[in-house]
Structures are given as structure tokens and as C-alpha cells.
N, C-alpha and C positions, 0 to 999 in steps of 0.2 A: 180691243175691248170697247163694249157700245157705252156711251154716258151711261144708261140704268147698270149697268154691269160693273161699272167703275164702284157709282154709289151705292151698288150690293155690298161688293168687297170693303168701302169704307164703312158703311153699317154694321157688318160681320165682324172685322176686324178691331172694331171700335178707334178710330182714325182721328188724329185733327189736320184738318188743313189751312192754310191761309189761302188768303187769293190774290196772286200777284198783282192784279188789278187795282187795289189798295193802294192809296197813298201812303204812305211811312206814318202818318200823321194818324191813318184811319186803322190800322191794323188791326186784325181780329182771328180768333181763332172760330172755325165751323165742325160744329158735328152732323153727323144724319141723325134727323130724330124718329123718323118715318118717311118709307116710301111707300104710295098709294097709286098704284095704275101708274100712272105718268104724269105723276106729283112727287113732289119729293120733299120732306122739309128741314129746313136747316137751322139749328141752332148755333148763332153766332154770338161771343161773349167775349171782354180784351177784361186785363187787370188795370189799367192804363184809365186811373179817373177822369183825364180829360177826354175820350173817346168814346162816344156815343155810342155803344154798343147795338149793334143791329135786332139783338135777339130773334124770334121765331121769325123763318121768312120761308112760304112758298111759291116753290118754282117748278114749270113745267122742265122736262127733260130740254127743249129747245131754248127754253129762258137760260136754263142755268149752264148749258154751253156754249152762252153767248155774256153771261155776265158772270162767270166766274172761272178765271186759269188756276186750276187746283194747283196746290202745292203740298204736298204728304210734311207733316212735323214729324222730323228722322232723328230728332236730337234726344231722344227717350228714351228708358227701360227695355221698351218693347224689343224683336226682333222682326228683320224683315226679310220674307224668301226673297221678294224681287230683287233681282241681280244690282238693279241701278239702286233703288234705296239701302239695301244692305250695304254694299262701296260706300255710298254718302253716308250714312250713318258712323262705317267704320274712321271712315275722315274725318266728320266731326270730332268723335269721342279722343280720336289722336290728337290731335291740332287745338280746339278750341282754348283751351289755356293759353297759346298765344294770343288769341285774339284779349281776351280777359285782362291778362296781365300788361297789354299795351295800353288798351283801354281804362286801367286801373293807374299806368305809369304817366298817363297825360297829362297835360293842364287839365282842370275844370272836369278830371274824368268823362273826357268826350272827345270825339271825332267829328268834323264833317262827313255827312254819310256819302259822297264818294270816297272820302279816303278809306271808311268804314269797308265801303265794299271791294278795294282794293286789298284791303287788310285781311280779307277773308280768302280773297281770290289768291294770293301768296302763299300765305300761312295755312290754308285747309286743301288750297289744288280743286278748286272749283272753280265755274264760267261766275261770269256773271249776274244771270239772271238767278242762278241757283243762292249764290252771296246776298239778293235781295231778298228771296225770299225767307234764309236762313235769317237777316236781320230780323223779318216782319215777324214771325214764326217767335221771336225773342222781343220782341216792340210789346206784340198780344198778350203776354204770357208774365210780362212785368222785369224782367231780365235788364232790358234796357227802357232807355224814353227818349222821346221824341222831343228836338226844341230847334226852335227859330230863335235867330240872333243875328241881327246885323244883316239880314236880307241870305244868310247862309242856313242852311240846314244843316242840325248835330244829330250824332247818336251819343245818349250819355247815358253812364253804369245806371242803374234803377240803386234807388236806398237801399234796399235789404242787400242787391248781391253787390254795395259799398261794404256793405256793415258785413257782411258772408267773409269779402277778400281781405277788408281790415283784420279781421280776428282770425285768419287763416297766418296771415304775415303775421302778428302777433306770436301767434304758438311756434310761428317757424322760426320767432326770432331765439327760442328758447334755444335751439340748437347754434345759434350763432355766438348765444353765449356764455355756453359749456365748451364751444370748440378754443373761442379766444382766450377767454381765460385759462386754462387749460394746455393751452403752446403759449401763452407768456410766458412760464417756468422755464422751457425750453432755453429763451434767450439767457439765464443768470447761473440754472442749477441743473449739470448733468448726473448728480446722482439719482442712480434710478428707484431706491426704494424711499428717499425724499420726494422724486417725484409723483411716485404711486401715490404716498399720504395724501401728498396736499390734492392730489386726482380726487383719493377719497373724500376727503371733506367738504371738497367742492362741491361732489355730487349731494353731500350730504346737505350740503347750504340750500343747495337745490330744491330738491326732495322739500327740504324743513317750510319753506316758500309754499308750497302747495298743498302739504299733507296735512289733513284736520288735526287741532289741539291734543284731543284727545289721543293718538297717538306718538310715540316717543322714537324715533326716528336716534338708534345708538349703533353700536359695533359689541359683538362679544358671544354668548353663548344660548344654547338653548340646556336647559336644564338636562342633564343624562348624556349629553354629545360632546365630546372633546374637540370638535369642530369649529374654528373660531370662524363667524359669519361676516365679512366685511362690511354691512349694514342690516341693519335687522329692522324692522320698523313694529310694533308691539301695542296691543292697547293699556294705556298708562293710568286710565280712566277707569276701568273695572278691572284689574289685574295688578297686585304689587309685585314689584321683580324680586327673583329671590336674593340677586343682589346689582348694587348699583354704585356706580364710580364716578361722578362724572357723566362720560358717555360710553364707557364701558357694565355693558350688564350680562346680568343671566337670569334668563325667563324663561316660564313656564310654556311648552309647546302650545298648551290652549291661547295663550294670548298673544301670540303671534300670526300676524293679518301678512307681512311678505319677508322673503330675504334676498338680498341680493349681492350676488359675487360682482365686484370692481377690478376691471383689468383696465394696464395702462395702455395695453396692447393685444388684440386676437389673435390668437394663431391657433392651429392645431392642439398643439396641446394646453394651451391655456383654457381653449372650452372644453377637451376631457376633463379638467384639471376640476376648472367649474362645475361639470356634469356629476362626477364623484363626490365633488363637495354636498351636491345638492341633491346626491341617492346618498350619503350619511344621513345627511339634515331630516330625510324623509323614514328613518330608520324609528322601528317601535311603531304603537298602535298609532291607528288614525285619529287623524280628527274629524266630525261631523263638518266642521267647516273646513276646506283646505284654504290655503296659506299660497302667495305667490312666491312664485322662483323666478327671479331674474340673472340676467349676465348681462352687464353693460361696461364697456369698452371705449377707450380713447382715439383710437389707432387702431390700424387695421393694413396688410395686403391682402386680405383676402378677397373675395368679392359675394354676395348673396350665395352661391351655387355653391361654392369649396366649402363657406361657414355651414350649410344647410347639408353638406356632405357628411362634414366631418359628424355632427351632431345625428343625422339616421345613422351612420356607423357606430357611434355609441351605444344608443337604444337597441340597435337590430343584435349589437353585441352581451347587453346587459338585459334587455327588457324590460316592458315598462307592467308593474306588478298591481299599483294600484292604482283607479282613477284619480286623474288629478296630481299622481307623485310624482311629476316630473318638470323638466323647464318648461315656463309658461312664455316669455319671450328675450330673443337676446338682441341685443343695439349697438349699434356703433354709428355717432352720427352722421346723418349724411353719406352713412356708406352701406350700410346692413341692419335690416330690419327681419328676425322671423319669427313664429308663434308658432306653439304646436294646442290644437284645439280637435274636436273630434264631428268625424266625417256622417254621413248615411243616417242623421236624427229623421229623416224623416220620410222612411223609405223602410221597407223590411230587413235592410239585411243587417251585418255585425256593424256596430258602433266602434272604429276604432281610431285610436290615437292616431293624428298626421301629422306634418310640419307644411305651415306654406311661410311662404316668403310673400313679402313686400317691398314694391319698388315705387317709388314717388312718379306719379306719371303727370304732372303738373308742374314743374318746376320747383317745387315749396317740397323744402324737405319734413316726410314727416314722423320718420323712427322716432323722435324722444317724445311725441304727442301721442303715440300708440302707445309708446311702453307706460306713460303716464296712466293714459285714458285704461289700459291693462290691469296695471296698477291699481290704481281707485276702485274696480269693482268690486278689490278685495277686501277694501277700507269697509267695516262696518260703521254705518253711521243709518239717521234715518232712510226710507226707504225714499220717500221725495228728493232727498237731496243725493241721495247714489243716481238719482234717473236725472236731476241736473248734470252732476259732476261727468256723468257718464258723456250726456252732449255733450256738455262744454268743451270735450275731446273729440269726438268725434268727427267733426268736420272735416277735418284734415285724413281722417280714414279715407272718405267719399272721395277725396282726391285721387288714391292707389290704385292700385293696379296690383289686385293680389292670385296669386296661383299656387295650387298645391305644389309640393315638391316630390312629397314622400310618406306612403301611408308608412306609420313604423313598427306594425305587428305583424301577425297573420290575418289574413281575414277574416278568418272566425273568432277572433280575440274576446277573451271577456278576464277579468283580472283577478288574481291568485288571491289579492287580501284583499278583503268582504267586508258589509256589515252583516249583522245575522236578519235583517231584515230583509234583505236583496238575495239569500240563500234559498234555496230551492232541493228540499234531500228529505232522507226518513225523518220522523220527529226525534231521533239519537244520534241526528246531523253524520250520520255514518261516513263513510271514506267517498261515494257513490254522491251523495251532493254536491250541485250544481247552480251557477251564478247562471239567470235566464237573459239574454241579451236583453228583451224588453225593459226587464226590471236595471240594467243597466243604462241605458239609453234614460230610464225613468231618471236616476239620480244624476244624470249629465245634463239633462232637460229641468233638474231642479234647481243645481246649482247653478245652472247660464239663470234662470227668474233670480235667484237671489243676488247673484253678480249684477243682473238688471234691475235690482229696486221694486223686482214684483214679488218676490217671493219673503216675510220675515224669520230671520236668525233663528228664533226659536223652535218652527215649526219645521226647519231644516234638521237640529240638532234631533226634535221628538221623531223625525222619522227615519234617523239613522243615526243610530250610536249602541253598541255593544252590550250595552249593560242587560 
């Protein structure tokens, strides 16, 4: 490939490079901004306030294959056909977490940058020169910074990805301290439906920690259901319960934001056990807003695949009837995270229920931060603070590594119970009426805006509900 040929494909492609040429100190990221005959021009630009940014610079083809050793940024979204960037990319996205979390565990959060580049050369399985420029590429871009000290050169975490990895370890302590306290019992009390309670209350202490005022975080009933819910969580603020104990109640389905089954342990039949509970709970008319379902667990032999087994075997056995009426995610910390959410929004074909799993691919475990961040976007509160609340969980997503497991219908799937809004038949709704997938897909596209803080309560309920 001739230099203009290179800089086509980086134009085309839309690329940043660094230039190993760079000192550590000068690092910069370049785009092509135009190529003219055999000119070419480059925009060069660092996040890095002490670094004098180059900005616009042209170079003839001969200039700029003599003063600049391109370096492709592979650490991106992007994907790449070339054999050698695609490998380096795939390396990065595995590995980098070590590098992070070393450089997060140091003194003074920094390295000398040979150890830097050794660090890279280990941990990701790259030369050297490629570890240099991987720093530079993260020097430009704000990631890290550049410092002298004592006649040594550092590489040190950049503020924000300090502040990123502190509140990542933060969320991830949550699960450290549901697990501890939680096997403390272990050592004093083998009974096991003593130990279940106090599992639940725990959870519930939990939950109470995070969940807005307005809601009432109890155990008990839903009005019409003989199904006792091991946590219920309900809005206490515009809904009176129709009775209340304590922390034992019975509420009206409308005001009900999630439920969740508490085990002290997963196995097979404890999330049938669950899943039954949670197609009762879902029994009788809908609601314009659905309600979360969870299953959270102490203990576990299972591992992601068997728990994500056992649960399509349920569905694919029972069915899933209407949007939304089913488990939304189940946890165990540190050991099983999965969600079932719906596939093909944005693509023509059927909209149908799947299950994927998640596996922490950073170190930092992060099931109780999902299920939370899950959780919350079922909280009604205002719509600013669902699109906070929603970040403030989030992060720790970005970490995962998620993959389908299981679509869990057919693939023409659209759901047996309707609003009449979403119907499609004669005007005397005859036997011959029909749910149009779009119009499905529509109310799965509306309730993700309202779960995200773009869409308001009320304009959900006006455009779907029975009456």
C-alpha cells in the first residue's frame, strides 16, 4: 500500500493515528482532513492541557513518510478487517483491565513508563513498539498523563479514568457486602429458614439504601394473588396499601414498580420455583406500566449456562404471553448474572423475547450493579433523575461482556394478551384479529424511552390501557 493509499483508507475509514515519533510528553491523536493531489492534511488534537496541540498541518506525501510512523487507535468501537489490527484490537479489549487495575493499585496511581511498557508487553502479548504506541494513543486521548519526577518518567491514571475506576470499585464493593454479611450467619446459625429471613432482610436493608423515599420496600401480597412476594417494592407516595403491618402488606397491582423472589440458594428448581411465582404475580389484566421481576440468590453451583438453561426451558415450556410478563433479571453475586430483554428493534423482523447472560470481563464483579441499575428503571420518579439514576449504574455494564444465550419464543412471536390499542382486526375485534409486530416492537420501543427517562408515565399509560 502506497502512503496516498494508506491515507485514502484512513480518510474513508475515518481513523485516528498517533505517531510513534512523539515523545510521551507530545502525544497527539491525527485525522485526515483532506487530501489534495499530493497534499494531505492533518488534523492533530491531545486532551492533555499541557500538550500543545499541533492542529491543522500540511504535508506533502514525501514529508509525511518521513515525519510521521503511523500508529492505527485499535482500542475503539470500531471494527477492523486488517488481520493485524483486528488480533491487536482483540488483545487490547481482553487484557486491558490488567493493565488499569495495576495502574490503579500503585502508589501515586503511576508507573515509570518503561515499566508501563513492560506492563503492556505481559499483560496484552504485544512487542514493544506496539505497547508504546498503545500508551501514546491513551496519553492523546486523556486516559492517562504524562509526568516527570526526579529525572524519571511516569505514566499516571488521567482524573476522570481515577474517578471512572474509583466508582466502579465502589459499586463492586456492594457485592462484597451482601456476600460477607450473608456467610457470617453461616458461622453461629445452621438453621436454614433462620437463615433465609435474615438473607431476606438483608437484601431488604439493601435495596432500603438505594431505593427512592417514595417507595416502600415490604414483603406480602399483591391484592387478588395468594402468592406471598418475598419483597415487593410499591409506591407508598401516590398509592395507600390496602393493608399494612409493619413490613408485611397488600397492594394494589397498580402500585407496584418491582417484585422479587429471595433464594438462599439457586438450583433448578428453586428458579422454576421462582419463575411460577412470578407467571402467578403476572396473572389478571395488565398494567400500562409493567413492574420488575427479579430472582436474587446467595449461593449457587450452578454456573451462567445451566442457570440460563434451566430458565429457556421454562419459557420454551410455558410461554411467554405478554410483553413484559416475565423474569426481567436473575443474580447471584459474583457468580450469575442474566436478563431477558427483546431482540431485532431495529431491523424488520419479529421482536422477540431472549435471554443473554452476563459475565464480568474486568475483574470487578458486576451482577448486583445490573440488577440494581435494572431495577431503578422501573422506579418512577422524575424523568432527569431516572436518566441520573440509570448512569450512576451503568458503568459497571460497560465493563461486561454480554451475549445472547436463548431467543425464548418462536420467531414469529407476538403476545396472546394485548392492549386494544396494539390490535389489529374488524371493528367487532372478531376471532380473526391480529397484534402487528411493528405495533409491538412500538410498545417495547416505548417502554425502554420510559425505563430511560425519555418517555413520561402518563403518556405511556394514555396510549395503552384497556379502557
Amino acid at each position: 500500500m502506497t502512503t496516498k493509499e494508506f491515507l485514502e483508507f484512513l480518510k474513508e475509514k475515518n481513523h485516528l493515528i498517533i505517531n510513534h515519533k512523539d515523545h510521551y510528553s507530545e502525544a497527539q491523536t491525527g485525522k485526515v482532513f483532506a487530501i489534495d493531489g499530493n497534499a494531505v492534511k492533518f488534523y492533530w488534537t491531545s486532551d492533555d492541557d499541557k500538550t500543545e496541540a499541533r492542529g491543522l498541518v500540511t504535508y506533502d506525501m514525501q514529508q509525511f513518510a518521513q515525519l510521521v510512523n503511523p500508529f492505527l487507535i485499535v482500542d475503539r468501537s470500531c471494527s477492523f478487517s486488517d488481520k493485524y489490527y483486528s488480533t491487536l484490537q482483540s488483545k487490547i479489549k481482553k487484557n486491558w483491565h490488567e493493565v488499569i487495575n495495576t495502574l490503579h493499585s500503585s502508589p501515586h496511581k503511576r508507573l515509570k513508563v518503561d515499566d508501563c511498557v513492560d506492563l503492556l508487553v505481559t499483560s496484552i502479548g504485544v512487542t514493544k513498539l506496539e505497547a508504546s504506541g498503545i500508551l501514546k494513543s491513551h496519553l492523546a486521548v486523556g486516559t492517562f498523563k504524562y509526568d516527570e519526577f526526579k529525572s524519571s518518567e511516569f505514566i499516571i491514571l488521567g482524573r476522570n479514568t481515577i474517578e471512572l475506576e474509583n466508582k466502579k470499585r465502589y459499586l463492586s464493593s456492594i457485592s462484597s457486602e451482601i456476600r460477607s454479611q450473608s456467610e457470617r450467619i453461616n458461622y453461629i446459625i445452621s438453621h436454614g429458614q433462620t437463615v433465609g429471613n435474615y438473607r431476606e432482610q438483608l437484601f431488604i436493608s439493601v435495596l432500603r439504601k438505594y431505593v427512592p423515599k417514595k417507595f416502600h420496600v415490604a414483603t406480602g401480597f399483591i391484592e387478588g394473588s395468594n402468592k406471598q412476594i418475598d419483597i415487593i417494592i410499591y409506591d407508598q407516595h401516590n398509592y395507600i396499601p390496602v393493608f399494612r403491618e409493619d413490613d408485611l402488606v397488600v397492594v394494589k397491582k397498580e402500585s407496584v414498580a418491582a417484585v422479587i423472589e429471595v433464594k438462599t440458594t439457586l438450583t433448578s428448581a428453586t428458579i422454576a420455583d421462582s419463575l411460577k411465582g412470578i407467571e402467578k404475580i403476572c396473572e389478571g389484566p395488565m398494567n400500562s406500566i409493567p413492574f420488575f421481576k427479579g430472582i436474587f440468590a446467595f449461593n449457587t453451583k450452578m454456573n451462567n449456562k445451566s442457570a440460563a438453561n434451566t430458565i429457556a426451558s421454562f419459557y420454551k415450556k410455558n410461554g411467554i404471553h405478554a410483553i413484559y410478563d416475565h423474569l426481567d433479571v436473575v443474580c447471584v453475586p459474583n457468580k450469575i448474572c442474566g436478563f431477558i430483554d427483546y431482540n431485532n428493534l431495529e431491523n424488520d423482523e419479529y421482536s422477540c423475547p431472549s435471554l443473554y447472560i452476563i459475565e464480568d470481563a474486568k475483574g470487578i464483579s458486576i451482577g448486583e450493579s445490573f440488577f440494581f441499575q435494572r431495577l431503578f428503571a422501573f422506579l418512577e420518579v422524575e424523568n432527569s433523575a431516572k436518566k441520573i439514576n440509570g448512569f450512576y449504574f451503568s458503568v459497571l455494564r460497560e465493563t461486561a461482556s454480554l451475549s445472547l444465550h436463548q431467543i425464548l419464543t418462536h420467531n414469529d412471536w407476538t403476545p396472546f394478551h394485548s392492549f386494544i390499542s396494539e390490535i389489529r382486526g374488524t371493528a367487532d375485534f372478531e376471532p380473526d384479529m391480529e397484534i402487528i409486530k411493528n405495533d409491538v416492537k412500538k410498545r417495547i420501543k416505548d417502554v425502554r424511552n420510559w425505563m430511560m427517562g425519555e418517555m413520561k408515565r402518563e403518556l405511556l399509560i394514555e396510549k395503552y390501557n384497556n379502557d
